[in-house]
Structure formats: structure tokens, C-alpha cells
C-alpha positions as CSV (number, residue, x, y, z in Angstrom):
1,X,1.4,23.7,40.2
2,X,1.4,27.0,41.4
3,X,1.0,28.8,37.9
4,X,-2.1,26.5,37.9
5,X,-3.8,27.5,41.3
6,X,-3.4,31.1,40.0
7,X,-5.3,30.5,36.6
8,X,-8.1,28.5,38.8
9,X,-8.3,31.4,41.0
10,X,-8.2,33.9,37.8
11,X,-11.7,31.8,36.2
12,X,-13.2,30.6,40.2
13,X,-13.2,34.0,41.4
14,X,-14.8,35.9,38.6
15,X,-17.6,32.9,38.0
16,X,-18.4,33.0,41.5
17,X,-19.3,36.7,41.1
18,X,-21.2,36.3,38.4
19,X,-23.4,33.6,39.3
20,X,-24.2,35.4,42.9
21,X,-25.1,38.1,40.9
22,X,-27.7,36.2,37.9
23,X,-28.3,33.7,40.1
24,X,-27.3,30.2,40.9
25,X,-29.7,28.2,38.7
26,X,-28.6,30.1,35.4
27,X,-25.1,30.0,36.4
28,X,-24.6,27.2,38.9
29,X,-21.6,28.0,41.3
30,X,-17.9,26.2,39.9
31,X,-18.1,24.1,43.0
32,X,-21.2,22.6,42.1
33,X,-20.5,22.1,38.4
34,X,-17.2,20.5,40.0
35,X,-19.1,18.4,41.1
36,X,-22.0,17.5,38.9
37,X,-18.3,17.0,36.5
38,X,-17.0,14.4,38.9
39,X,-20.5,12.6,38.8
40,X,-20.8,12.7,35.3
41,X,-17.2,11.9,34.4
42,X,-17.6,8.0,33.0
43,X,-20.8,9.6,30.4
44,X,-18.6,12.7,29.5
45,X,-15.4,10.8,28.9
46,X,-17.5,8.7,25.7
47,X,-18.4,12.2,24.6
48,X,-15.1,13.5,24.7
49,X,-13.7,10.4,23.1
50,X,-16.2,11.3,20.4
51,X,-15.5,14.5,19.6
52,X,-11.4,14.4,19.8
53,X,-11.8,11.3,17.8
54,X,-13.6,13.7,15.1
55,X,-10.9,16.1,15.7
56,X,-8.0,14.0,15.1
57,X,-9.0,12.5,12.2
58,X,-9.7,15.9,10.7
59,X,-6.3,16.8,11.9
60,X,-5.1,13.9,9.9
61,X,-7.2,14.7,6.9
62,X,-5.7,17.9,6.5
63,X,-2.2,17.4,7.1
64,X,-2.2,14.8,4.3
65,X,-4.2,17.8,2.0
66,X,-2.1,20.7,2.6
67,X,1.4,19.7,3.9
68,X,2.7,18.5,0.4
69,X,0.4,21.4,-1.6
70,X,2.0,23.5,0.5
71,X,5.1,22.3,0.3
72,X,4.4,22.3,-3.6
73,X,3.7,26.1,-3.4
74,X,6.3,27.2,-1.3
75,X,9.0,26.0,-3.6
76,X,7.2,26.6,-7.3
77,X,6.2,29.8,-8.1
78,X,4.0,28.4,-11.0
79,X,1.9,26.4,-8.4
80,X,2.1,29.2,-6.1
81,X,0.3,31.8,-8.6
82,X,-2.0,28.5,-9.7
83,X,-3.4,28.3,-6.1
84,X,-2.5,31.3,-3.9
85,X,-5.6,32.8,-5.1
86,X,-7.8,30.3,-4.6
87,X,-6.5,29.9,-1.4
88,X,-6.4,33.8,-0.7
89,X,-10.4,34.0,-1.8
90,X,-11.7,30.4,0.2
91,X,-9.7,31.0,3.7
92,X,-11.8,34.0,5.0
93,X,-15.1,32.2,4.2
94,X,-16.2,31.0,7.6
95,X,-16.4,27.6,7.1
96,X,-19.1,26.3,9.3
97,X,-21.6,28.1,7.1
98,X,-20.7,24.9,4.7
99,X,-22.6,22.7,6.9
100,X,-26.4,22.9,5.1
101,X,-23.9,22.3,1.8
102,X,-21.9,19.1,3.2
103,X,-25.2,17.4,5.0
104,X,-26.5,17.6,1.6
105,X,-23.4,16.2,-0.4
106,X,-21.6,13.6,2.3
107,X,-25.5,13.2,4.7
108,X,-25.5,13.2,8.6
109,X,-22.8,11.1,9.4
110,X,-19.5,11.7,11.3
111,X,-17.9,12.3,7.6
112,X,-19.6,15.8,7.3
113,X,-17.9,16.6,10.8
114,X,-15.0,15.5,10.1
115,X,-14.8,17.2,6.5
116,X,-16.0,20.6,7.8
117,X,-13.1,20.7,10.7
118,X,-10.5,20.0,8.3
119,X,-11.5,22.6,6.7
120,X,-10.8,24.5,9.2
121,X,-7.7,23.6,9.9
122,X,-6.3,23.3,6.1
123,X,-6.5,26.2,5.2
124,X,-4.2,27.4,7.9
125,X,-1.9,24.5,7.8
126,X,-1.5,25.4,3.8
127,X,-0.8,29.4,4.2
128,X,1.7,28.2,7.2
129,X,3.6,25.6,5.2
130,X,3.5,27.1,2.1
131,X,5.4,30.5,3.8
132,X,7.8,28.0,5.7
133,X,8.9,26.6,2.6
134,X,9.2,30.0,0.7
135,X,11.4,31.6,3.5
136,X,14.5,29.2,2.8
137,X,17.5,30.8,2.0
138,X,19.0,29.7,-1.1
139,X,22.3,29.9,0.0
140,X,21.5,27.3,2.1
141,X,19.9,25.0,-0.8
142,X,23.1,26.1,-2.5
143,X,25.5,24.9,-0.2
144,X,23.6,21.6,0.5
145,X,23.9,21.0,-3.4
146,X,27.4,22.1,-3.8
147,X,27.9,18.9,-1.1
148,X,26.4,16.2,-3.2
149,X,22.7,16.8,-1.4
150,X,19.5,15.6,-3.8
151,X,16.2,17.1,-3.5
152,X,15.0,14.7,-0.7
153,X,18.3,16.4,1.1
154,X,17.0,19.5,0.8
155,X,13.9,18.9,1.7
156,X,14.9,16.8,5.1
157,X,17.9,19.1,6.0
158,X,16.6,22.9,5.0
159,X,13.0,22.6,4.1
160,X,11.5,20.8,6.2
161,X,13.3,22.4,9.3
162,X,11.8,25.5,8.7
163,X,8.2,24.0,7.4
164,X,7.5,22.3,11.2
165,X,7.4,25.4,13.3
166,X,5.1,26.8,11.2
167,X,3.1,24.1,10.8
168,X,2.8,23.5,14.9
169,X,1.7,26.6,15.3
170,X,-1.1,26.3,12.5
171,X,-2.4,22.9,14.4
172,X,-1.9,24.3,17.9
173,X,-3.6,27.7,16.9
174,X,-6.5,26.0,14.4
175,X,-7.1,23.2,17.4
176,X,-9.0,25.7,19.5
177,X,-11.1,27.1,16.7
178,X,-11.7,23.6,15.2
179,X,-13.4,22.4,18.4
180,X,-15.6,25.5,18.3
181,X,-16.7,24.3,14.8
182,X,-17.2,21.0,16.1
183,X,-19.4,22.4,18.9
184,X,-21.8,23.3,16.2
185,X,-21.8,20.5,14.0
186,X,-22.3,18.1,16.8
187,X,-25.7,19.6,17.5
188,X,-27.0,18.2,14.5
189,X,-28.3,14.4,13.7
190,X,-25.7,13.2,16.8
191,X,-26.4,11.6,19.7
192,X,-22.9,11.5,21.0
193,X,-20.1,13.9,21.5
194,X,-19.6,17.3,23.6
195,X,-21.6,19.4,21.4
196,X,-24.4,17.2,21.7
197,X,-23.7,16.9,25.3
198,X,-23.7,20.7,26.2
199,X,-26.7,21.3,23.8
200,X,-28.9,18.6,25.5
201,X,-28.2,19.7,29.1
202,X,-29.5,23.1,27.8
203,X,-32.7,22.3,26.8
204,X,-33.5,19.9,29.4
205,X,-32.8,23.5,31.6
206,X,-30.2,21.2,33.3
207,X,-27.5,23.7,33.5
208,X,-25.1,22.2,35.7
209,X,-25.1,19.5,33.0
210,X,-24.3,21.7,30.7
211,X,-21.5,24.0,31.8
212,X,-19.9,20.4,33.4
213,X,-19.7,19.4,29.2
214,X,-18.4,23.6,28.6
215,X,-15.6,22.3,31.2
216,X,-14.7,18.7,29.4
217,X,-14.7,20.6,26.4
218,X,-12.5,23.4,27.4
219,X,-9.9,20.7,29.0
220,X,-10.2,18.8,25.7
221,X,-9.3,21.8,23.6
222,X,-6.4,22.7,26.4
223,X,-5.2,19.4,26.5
224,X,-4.7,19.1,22.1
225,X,-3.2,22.6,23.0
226,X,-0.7,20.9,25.7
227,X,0.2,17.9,23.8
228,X,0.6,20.0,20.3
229,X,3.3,22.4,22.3
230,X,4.8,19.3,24.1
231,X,5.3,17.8,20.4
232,X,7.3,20.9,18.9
233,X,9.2,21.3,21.4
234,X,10.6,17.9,21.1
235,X,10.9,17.8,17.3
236,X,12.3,21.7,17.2
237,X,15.2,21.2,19.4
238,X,17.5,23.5,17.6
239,X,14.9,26.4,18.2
240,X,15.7,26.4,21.6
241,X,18.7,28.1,22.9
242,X,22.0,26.4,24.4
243,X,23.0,26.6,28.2
């Protein structure tokens, strides 16, 4: 509770200077977006249910994509040189510049939004699993065989273990720039979700509105962050040190 007071203070404090300072309408004091937020909480939790819907099921999209890929990649060498490259030469492009390209291929709906956030996060989940599963020490795969183990051993008991971490910290880290992605796509041919939300109260120079939808939006991309952390620590028990 405390630690939490002292990050309020650390983003009140510095808001409150800056909007005495450009002026209240253009940045409306926090305790008057608080409460423009409070008014507006039943409309902004359907937005917000919109957009981590999106989010989710692009999470899900590209879990299924690159988890066993790179999985595959990790552990062949063959597939590894077959794909790293692609991989290597696709991951920098930014990928909401792919949005003219998917409205045209998959239209206006909530598939194009979906599609462009997962890829986002694949390509990060991929690179992540794909280096979990190639650190494994083969002593380890050794040992597991020398005891009987099959493949589907050594990929619950040694692969795997080692994959998850990795893959966490892809979702956790990809969440936050996944909902920025989002942000932008929801501006276009949508008449629901934050992005559409924030955007709206903007042009209709209702700016209360609009940093209120900033705030459900920056406690929707805390709270995947939250519950993504809460998750590994609960499935990487053995990464955490013994009293």
C-alpha cells in the first residue's frame, strides 16, 4: 500500500505542475480527471473490455504460432538456419506500419487488430522460446535418457522448464507495447475500445475525457503486467530461492 501511495505521489505531483503551468483545460488537473474517470467508469469498462479482449486473443494467437516453432528451432539446427533469418530480417520491421496492408487483405474488422498485435508479440515470444530451448544442457537431456526418459520427458522435465521463463518475460514485456499498437489500430473503422475512446474525447476538445481513457488504458496494460508476473511466479517455483 505504501509502495503504491509513493508511485501516485511520483505521477500526482509532477502532473499537477505541469498542468498549472500549460494550463488546466489542455491538461486538466489528476483530481479532476479522477473524477471525470469515476463518472465515466460503466462506458470505459465496455471499452476496456474491448480492447483486452483484442489483446488476449492476440496473445492466444501467437502463443499457438510461435511456442512450438520455437520450440522446433531451439532444438533443430536445420529449422533453426531455415527460419532464424527470416525471423532476424521481419522482427525489427515496426509492425503497425502493416496496418494499410492488413485492412486491405483481412478488411476493417476486429481480425486486422487482432492479427497486427500478434504480430507484435510473436515475434518476441519466438526469439524468447526458441533461446530457452537452445540453452539446455545436454547433460541434462543425457541423464534424463540414460533413465528411460522419451522425448515428451525431455520436453516436460528439461525443456520446457527452461522455455517458460523466457516466454513470461516475452508476454509480460510485448503486453505493454502491444496495447500501444492497439491504441493505433483502434482509431480506425471502430467505434469501441480505448483507442477509440481516447481519440474521440480529443477531437471533441473534451480532454478530461480523454486523459480519463489514457488512465483505463495505462491500468489495463499494468494490470496484463500484474497478472502476467503473478502467473510466473506461480508456475516457476523452482526459480525462487529456499528459506
Amino acid at each position: 500500500m505504501r509502495k503504491a501511495l509513493v508511485a501516485l505521489a511520483w505521477i500526482a505531483l509532477p502532473w499537477y505542475a505541469v498542468s498549472l503551468v500549460a494550463g488546466s483545460r489542455v491538461v486538466p488537473l489528476p483530481h479532476l480527471v479522477a473524477a471525470r474517470f469515476v463518472a465515466l467508469l460503466p462506458e470505459l469498462v465496455v471499452h476496456a473490455g474491448a480492447s483486452l479482449l483484442r489483446v488476449l486473443l492476440a496473445l492466444g494467437l501467437a502463443a499457438a504460432l510461435a511456442v512450438p516453432l520455437g520450440l522446433a528451432m531451439g532444438r533443430s539446427r536445420r529449422l533453426d538456419r531455415a527460419f532464424a533469418p527470416a525471423s532476424y530480417l521481419l522482427y525489427p520491421v515496426p509492425k503497425i506500419a502493416l496496418l494499410p496492408i492488413l485492412l486491405l487483405v483481412l478488411g476493417t474488422g476486429d481480425l486486422t487488430r487482432v492479427v497486427l498485435v500478434a504480430l507484435v508479440l510473436f515475434f518476441q515470444m519466438l526469439l524468447a522460446v526458441r533461446d530457452g530451448a537452445r540453452s539446455v544442457d545436454e547433460h541434462y537431456l543425457l541423464s534424463l535418457d540414460s533413465l528411460g526418459g522419451t522425448r515428451l520427458d525431455r520436453l516436460r522435465h528439461v525443456v520446457w522448464p527452461l522455455v517458460v521463463p523466457r516466454l513470461l518475460t516475452a508476454m509480460r514485456i510485448g503486453s505493454a507495447t502491444a496495447i500501444a499498437v492497439l491504441f493505433f489500430a483502434e482509431t480506425f473503422f471502430t467505434s469501441v475500445g480505448l483507442g477509440y475512446f481516447i481519440m474521440d474525447g480529443w477531437m471533441k476538445l473534451s480532454y478530461a475525457d480523454m486523459y480519463a481513457g489514457i488512465v483505463a488504458m495505462s491500468l489495463l496494460g499494468l494490470g496484463m503486467f500484474v497478472v502476467i508476473d503473478r502467473v510466473e511466479r506461480v508456475v516457476t517455483r523452482w526459480q525462487r530461492p529456499t528459506r
